[in-house]
C-alpha positions, 0 to 999 in steps of 0.5 A: 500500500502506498503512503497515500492510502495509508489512514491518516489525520488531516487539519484544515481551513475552510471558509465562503458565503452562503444564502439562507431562506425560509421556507422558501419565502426569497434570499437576504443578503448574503452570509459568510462562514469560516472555521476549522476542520478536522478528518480522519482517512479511514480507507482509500476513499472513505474519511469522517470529518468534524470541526467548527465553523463560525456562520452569519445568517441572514433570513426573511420570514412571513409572521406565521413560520415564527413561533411566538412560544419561544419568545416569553415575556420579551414580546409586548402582551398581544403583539402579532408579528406579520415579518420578520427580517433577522440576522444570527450569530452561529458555531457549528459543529458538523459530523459527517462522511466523505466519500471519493467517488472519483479519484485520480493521481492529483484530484478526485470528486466526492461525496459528504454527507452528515449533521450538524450541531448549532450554538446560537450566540447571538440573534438580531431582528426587525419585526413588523407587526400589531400592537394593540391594533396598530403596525409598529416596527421594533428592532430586538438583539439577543445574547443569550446562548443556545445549543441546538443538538442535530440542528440539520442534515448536511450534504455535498459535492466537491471537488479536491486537487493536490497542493504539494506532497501533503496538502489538497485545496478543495471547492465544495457546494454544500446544502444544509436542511433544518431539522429543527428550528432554531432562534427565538422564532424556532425559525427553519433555515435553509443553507446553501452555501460554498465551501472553499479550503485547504486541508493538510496530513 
């Protein structure tokens, strides 16, 4: 077996931006992800990867997706949220499988797919809504951490080219879908996104 076949642990970088929505209800502005990664070569074409990553995420969301349960004494008494247009601070820490499924001497195509589990920092939002028969619009900050287990199932395609005897540079697309939903509103985000990085032995 050659020394490129051999398992091994391998250190990385990655970063891109990425758009988030609603149920599909339309794009914001574009967010941005950046963080570490960590894997581990099982075999020839297979490894497990974890790591964790910092996300910005801007969203939209019609007033009847938000939950108004997981707001409490924070709302106003018989305030009636029609939008919301807010922005999240997130760690994410994914575990998933790679898999090559097309490899030659300096690149390959594979495959990643697993979940992730959220650690929501921080949450900016600007409400439109009623307020005892009149439309008002507040503006809300959070700090108040919050962990999310299993917050959604992520999926790729990438592509990875050799850099040297012991680093690959990788472009990887990826979608994450909510398993549950997170912040005040208990909000379903969607991701899609783009990963670019270096990984090392």
């Amino acid at each position: 077996i050659s020394p490129a076949k051999k398992s091994h642990l391998y250190l990385g970088l990655v970063f891109g931006p990425s758009l988030n929505q609603v149920k599909n209800q339309g794009l914001q502005k574009t967010g941005y992800d950046i963080g570490f990664i960590a894997g581990y070569q099982l075999t020839k074409r297979l490894a497990i990867e974890t790591g964790i990553t910092y996300a910005k995420k801007y969203y939209f969301s019609d007033g009847k997706y938000f939950n108004m349960s997981g707001a409490g004494s924070g709302m106003p008494s018989g305030m009636k949220i029609l939008a919301v247009e807010g922005s999240s601070d997130v760690f994410e820490i994914p575990l998933k499988l790679k898999y090559d499924l097309k490899t030659r001497k300096d690149n390959h195509v594979y495959f990643s797919a697993g979940i992730s589990t959220y650690i929501l920092t921080g949450e900016y939002n600007k409400y439109k809504a009623f307020i005892n028969g009149a439309a008002q619009n507040i503006k809300s900050k959070y700090r108040k951490n919050k962990n999310y287990a299993a917050a959604a199932i992520n999926y790729s395609i990438g592509y990875e080219i050799k850099l040297g005897k012991t680093s690959q540079v990788r472009i990887e697309p990826y979608m994450q879908i909510p398993l549950k939903g997170v912040g005040i509103g208990s909000l379903p985000v969607t991701t899609a996104g783009l990963h670019l990085g270096i990984t090392k032995k």
